[in-house]
PyMOL CGO cylinders between C-alpha atoms (Angstrom):
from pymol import cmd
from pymol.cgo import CYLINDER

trace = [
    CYLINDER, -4.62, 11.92, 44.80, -2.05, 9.37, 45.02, 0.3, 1, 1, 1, 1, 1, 1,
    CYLINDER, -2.05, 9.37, 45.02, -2.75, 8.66, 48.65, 0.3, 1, 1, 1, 1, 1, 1,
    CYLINDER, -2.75, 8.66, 48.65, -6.35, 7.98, 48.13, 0.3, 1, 1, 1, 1, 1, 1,
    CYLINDER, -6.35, 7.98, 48.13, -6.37, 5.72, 45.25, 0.3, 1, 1, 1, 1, 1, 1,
    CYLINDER, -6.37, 5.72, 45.25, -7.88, 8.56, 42.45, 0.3, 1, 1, 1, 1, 1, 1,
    CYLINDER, -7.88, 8.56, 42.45, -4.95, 7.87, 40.23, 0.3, 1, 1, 1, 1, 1, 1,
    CYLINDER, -4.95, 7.87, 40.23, -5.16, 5.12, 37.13, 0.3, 1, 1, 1, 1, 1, 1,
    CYLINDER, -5.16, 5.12, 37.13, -2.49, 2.86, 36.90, 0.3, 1, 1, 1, 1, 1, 1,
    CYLINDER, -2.49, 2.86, 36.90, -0.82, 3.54, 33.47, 0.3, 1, 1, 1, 1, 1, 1,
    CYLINDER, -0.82, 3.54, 33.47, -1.57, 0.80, 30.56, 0.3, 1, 1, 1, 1, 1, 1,
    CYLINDER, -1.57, 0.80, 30.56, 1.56, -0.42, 28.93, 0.3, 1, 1, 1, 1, 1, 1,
    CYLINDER, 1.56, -0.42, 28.93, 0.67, -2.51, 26.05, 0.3, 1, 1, 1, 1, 1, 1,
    CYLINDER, 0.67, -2.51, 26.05, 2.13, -5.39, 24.86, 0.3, 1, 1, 1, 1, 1, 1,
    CYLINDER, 2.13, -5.39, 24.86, 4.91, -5.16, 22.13, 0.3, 1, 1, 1, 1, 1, 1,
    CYLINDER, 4.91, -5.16, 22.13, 2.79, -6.68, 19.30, 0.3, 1, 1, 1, 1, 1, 1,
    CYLINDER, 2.79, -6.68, 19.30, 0.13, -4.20, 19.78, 0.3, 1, 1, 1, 1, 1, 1,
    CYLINDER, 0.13, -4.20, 19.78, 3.09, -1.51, 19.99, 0.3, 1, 1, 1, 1, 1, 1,
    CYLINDER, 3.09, -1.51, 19.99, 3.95, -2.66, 16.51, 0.3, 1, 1, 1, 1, 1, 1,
    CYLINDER, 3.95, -2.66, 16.51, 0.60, -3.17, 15.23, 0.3, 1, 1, 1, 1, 1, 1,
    CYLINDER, 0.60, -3.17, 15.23, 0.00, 0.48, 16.53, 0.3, 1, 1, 1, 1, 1, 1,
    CYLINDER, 0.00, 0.48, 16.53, 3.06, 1.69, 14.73, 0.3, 1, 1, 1, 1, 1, 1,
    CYLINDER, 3.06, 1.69, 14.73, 1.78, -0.26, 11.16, 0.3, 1, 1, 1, 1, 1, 1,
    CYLINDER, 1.78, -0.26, 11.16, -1.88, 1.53, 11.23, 0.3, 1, 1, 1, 1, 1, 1,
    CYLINDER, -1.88, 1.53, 11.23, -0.15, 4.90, 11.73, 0.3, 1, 1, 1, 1, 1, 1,
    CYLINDER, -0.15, 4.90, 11.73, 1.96, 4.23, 8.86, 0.3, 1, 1, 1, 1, 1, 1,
    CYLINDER, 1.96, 4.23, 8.86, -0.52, 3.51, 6.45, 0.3, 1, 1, 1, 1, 1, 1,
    CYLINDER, -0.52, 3.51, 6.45, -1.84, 6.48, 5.93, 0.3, 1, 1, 1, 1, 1, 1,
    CYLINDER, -1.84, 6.48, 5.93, 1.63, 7.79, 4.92, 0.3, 1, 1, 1, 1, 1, 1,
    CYLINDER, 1.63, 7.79, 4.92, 2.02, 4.65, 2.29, 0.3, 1, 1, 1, 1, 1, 1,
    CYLINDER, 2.02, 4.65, 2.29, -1.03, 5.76, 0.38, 0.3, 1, 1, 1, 1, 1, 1,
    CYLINDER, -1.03, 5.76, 0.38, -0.32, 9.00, -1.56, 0.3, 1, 1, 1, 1, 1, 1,
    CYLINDER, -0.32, 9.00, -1.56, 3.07, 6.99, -2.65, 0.3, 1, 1, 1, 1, 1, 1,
    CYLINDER, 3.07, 6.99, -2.65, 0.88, 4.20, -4.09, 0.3, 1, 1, 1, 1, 1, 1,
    CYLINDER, 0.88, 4.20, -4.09, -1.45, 6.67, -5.91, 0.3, 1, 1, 1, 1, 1, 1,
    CYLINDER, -1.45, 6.67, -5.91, 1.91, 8.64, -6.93, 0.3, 1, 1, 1, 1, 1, 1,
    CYLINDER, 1.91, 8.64, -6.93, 3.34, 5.17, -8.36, 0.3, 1, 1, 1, 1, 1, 1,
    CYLINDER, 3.34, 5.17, -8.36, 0.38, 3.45, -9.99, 0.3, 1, 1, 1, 1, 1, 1,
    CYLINDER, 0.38, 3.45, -9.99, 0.24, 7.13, -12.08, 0.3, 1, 1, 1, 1, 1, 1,
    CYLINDER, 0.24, 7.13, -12.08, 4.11, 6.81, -13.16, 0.3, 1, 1, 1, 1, 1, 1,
    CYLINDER, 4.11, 6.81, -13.16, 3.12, 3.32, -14.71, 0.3, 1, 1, 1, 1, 1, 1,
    CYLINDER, 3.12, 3.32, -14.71, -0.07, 4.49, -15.93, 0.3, 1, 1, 1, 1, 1, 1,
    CYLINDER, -0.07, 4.49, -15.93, 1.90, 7.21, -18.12, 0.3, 1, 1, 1, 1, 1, 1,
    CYLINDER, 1.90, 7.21, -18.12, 4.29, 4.42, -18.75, 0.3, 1, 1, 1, 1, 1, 1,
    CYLINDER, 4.29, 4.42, -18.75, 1.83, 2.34, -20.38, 0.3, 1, 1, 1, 1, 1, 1,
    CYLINDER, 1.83, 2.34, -20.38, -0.44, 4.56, -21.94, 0.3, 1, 1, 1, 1, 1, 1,
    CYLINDER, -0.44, 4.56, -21.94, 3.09, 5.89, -23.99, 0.3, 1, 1, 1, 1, 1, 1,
    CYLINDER, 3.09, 5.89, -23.99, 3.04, 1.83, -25.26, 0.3, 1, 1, 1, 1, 1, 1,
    CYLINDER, 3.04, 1.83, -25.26, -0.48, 2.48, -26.29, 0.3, 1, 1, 1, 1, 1, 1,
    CYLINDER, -0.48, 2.48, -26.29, -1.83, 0.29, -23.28, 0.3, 1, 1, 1, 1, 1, 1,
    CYLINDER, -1.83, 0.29, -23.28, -5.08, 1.45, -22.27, 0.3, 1, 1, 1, 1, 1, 1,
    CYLINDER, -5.08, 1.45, -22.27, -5.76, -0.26, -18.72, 0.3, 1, 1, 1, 1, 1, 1,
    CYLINDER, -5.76, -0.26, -18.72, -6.10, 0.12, -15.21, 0.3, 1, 1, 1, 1, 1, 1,
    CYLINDER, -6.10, 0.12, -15.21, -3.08, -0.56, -13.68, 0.3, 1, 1, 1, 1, 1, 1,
    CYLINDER, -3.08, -0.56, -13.68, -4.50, -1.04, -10.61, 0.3, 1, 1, 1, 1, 1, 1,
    CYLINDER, -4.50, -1.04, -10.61, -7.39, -3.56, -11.40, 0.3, 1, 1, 1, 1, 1, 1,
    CYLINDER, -7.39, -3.56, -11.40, -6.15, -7.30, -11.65, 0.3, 1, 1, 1, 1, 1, 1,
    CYLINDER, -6.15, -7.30, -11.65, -5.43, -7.64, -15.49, 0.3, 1, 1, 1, 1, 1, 1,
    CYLINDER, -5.43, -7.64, -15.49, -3.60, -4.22, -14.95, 0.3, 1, 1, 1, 1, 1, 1,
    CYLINDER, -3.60, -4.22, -14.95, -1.15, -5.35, -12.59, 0.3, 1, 1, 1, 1, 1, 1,
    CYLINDER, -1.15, -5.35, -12.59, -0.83, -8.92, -14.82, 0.3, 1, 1, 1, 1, 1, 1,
    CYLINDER, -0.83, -8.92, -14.82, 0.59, -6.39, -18.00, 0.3, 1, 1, 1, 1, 1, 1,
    CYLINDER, 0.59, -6.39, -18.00, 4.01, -5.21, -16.55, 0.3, 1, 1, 1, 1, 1, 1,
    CYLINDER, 4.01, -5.21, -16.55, 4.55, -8.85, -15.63, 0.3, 1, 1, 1, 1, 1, 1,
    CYLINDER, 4.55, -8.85, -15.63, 3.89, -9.86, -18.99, 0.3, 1, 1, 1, 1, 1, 1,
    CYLINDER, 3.89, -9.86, -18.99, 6.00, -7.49, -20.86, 0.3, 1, 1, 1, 1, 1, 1,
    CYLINDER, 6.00, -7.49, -20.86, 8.56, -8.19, -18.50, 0.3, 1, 1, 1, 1, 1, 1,
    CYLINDER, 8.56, -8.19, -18.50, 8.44, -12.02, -19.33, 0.3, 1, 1, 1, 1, 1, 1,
    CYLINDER, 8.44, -12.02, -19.33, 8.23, -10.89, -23.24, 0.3, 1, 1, 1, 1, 1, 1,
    CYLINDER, 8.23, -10.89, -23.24, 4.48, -11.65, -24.11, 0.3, 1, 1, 1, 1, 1, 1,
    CYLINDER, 4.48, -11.65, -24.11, 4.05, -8.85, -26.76, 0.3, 1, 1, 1, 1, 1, 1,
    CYLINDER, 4.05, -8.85, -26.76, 0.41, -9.69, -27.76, 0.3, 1, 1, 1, 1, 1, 1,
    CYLINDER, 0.41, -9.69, -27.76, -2.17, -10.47, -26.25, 0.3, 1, 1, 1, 1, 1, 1,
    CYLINDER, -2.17, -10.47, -26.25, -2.76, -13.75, -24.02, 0.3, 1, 1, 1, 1, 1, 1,
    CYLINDER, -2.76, -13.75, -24.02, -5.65, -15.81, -24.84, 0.3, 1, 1, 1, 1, 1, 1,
]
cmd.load_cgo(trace, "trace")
């Protein structure tokens, strides 16, 4: 098959589309550990009585805000 041309040349691609490859495979695998974490906080929170999303904007705004010291609410 050689001889006669019937063969493809392989495709090597480039190295950022090697890593860019690499990143899409990954993500899949970095999902379940996001859903695991945002539930750890959620449990957190909820035990301070803080009933939010943690994953919606003003969610991920309240562990910064405790962490900074803000103990009521922000107008």
């Amino acid at each position: 098959m050689l001889r006669i041309g019937a063969l493809k040349v392989s495709d090597i691609p480039s190295r950022p589309q090697c890593e860019l490859r690499a990143l899409v495979r990954y993500r899949p695998s970095l999902q379940p550990a996001r859903a695991t974490e945002a539930h750890r906080i959620q449990k957190v929170l909820e035990g301070a009585d803080v009933k939010r999303n943690v994953l919606g904007v003003t969610g991920q705004r309240i562990p910064t805000a405790l962490a900074d010291g803000v103990t009521g609410p922000v107008a």
